[in-house]
C-alpha positions as CSV (number, residue, x, y, z in Angstrom):
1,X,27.5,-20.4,10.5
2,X,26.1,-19.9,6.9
3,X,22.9,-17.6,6.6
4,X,20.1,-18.4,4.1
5,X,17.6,-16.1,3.2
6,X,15.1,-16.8,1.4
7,X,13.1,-14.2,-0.6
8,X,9.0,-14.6,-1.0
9,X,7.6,-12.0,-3.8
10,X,3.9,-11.4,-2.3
11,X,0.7,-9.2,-3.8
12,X,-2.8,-9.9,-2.0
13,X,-1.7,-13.6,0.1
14,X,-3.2,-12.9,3.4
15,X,-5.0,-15.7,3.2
16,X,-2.0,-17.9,2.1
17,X,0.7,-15.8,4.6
18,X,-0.2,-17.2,7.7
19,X,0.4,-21.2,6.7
20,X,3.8,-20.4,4.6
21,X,4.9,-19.1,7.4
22,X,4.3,-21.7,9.8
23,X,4.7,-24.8,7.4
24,X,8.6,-22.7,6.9
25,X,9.5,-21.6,10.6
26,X,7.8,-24.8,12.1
27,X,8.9,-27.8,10.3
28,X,11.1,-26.8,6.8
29,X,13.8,-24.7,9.1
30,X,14.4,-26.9,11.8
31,X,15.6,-29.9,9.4
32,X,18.5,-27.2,8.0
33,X,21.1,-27.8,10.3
34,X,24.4,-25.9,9.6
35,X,22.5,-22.8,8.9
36,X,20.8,-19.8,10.1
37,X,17.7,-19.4,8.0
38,X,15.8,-16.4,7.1
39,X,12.6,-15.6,5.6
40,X,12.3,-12.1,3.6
41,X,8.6,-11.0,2.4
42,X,8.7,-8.5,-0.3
43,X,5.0,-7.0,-0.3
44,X,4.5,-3.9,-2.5
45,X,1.5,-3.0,0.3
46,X,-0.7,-5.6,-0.6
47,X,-4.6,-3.9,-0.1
48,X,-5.9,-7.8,1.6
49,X,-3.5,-6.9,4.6
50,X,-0.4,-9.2,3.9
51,X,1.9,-6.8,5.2
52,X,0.0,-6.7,8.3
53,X,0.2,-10.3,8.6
54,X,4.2,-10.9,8.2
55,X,4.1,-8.1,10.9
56,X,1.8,-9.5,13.7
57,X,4.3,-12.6,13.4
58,X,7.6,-11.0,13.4
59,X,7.1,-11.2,17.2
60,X,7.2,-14.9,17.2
61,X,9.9,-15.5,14.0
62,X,12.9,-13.2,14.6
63,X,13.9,-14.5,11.4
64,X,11.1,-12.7,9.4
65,X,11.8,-10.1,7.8
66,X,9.5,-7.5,5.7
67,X,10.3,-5.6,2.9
68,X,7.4,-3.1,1.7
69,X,6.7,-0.4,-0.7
70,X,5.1,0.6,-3.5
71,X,3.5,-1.2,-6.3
72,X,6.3,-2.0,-8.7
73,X,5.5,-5.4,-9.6
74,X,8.0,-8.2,-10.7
């Protein structure tokens, strides 16, 4: 089986987080078939708690994945 990841660049999207990650794991995913789908949030430690957010749901999504560090930008 093909895997898929795809990479979301974050900075300060708590409030946006939690709805991307539902809207993907909950109804976008399930209609790939043929394909293990990942979701990779790169968060150079966002000070709005983003990072905190992809974390809290990493227990639900075993497909979530966070990447954090610091500042760099683009």
């Amino acid at each position: 089986m093909d895997k898929i990841v795809i990479v979301m660049p974050s900075y300060n999207e708590a409030e946006n987080m939690p709805r991307m990650i539902e809207e993907l794991f909950e109804k976008e995913f399930p209609q790939i078939t043929g394909a293990e789908m990942h979701l990779l949030v790169v968060d150079d430690n966002s000070p709005d708690g983003t990072g905190k957010i992809v974390k809290e749901r990493q227990g639900k999504y075993e497909n979530l994945h966070l990447l954090t560090g610091e500042k760099k930008g683009l």
